[in-house]
C-alpha positions in Angstrom: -0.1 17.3 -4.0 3.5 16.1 -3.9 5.2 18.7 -5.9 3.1 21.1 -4.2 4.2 20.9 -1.1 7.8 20.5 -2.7 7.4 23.7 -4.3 6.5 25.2 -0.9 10.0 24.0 0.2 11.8 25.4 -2.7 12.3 21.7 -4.4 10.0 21.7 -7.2 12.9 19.8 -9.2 13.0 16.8 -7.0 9.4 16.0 -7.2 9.6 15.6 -11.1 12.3 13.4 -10.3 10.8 11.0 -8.2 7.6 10.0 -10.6 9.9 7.7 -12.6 11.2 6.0 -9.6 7.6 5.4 -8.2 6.3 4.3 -11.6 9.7 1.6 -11.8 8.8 0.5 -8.3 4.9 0.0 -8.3 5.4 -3.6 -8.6 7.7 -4.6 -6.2 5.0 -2.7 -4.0 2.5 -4.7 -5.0 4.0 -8.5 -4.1 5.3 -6.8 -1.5 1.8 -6.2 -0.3 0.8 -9.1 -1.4 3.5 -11.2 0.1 2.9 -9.3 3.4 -0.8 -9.7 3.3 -0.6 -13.5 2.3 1.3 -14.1 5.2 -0.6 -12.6 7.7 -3.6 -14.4 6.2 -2.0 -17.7 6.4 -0.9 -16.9 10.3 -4.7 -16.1 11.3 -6.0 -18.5 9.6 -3.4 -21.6 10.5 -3.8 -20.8 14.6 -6.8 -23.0 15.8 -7.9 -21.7 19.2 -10.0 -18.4 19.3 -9.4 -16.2 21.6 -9.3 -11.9 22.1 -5.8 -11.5 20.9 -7.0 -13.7 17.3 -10.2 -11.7 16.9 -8.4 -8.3 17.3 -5.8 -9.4 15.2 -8.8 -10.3 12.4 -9.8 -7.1 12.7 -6.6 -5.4 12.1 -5.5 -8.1 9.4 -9.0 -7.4 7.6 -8.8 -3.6 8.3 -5.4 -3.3 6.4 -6.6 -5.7 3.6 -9.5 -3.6 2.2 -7.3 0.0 3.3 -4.4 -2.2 0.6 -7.1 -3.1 -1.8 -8.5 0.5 -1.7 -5.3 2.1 -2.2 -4.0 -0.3 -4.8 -7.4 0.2 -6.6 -6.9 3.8 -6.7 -3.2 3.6 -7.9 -3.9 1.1 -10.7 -7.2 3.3 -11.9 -5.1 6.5 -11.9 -6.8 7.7 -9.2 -3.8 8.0 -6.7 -0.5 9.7 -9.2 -0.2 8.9 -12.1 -0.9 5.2 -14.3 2.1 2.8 -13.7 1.5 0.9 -17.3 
């Protein structure tokens, strides 16, 4: 989809040139994520009192969790560009 809509800009060139750079950096992504995720996690889960601001925010914690976990599963199955090993 990427060097599509490159192409349609007249930069066909620079999307070939940026697979190797998102290959190199798929795992700084991922802990990243990870670290990100982890943290928020920690956060919701060390506060003691419920109240509407901790159950919105465990929605939107476990919201982006399973969006991360889909997405990552679809990069790491080749599903999303190309295999990064």
């Amino acid at each position: 989809m990427v060097p599509g809509l490159l192409g349609l800009l007249g930069a066909a060139g620079a999307g070939l040139a940026l697979a190797p750079a998102l290959r190199a950096l798929t795992y700084p992504f991922l802990v990243l994520t990870l670290l990100s995720l982890g943290r928020g996690w920690y956060l919701q889960l060390r506060v003691g009192s419920v109240t509407a601001w901790r159950r919105r925010s465990l929605a939107v914690l476990a919201a982006s969790t399973l969006l991360a976990a889909t997405l990552w599963g679809l990069r790491f199955a080749g599903l999303l560009g190309g295999r990064p090993f």
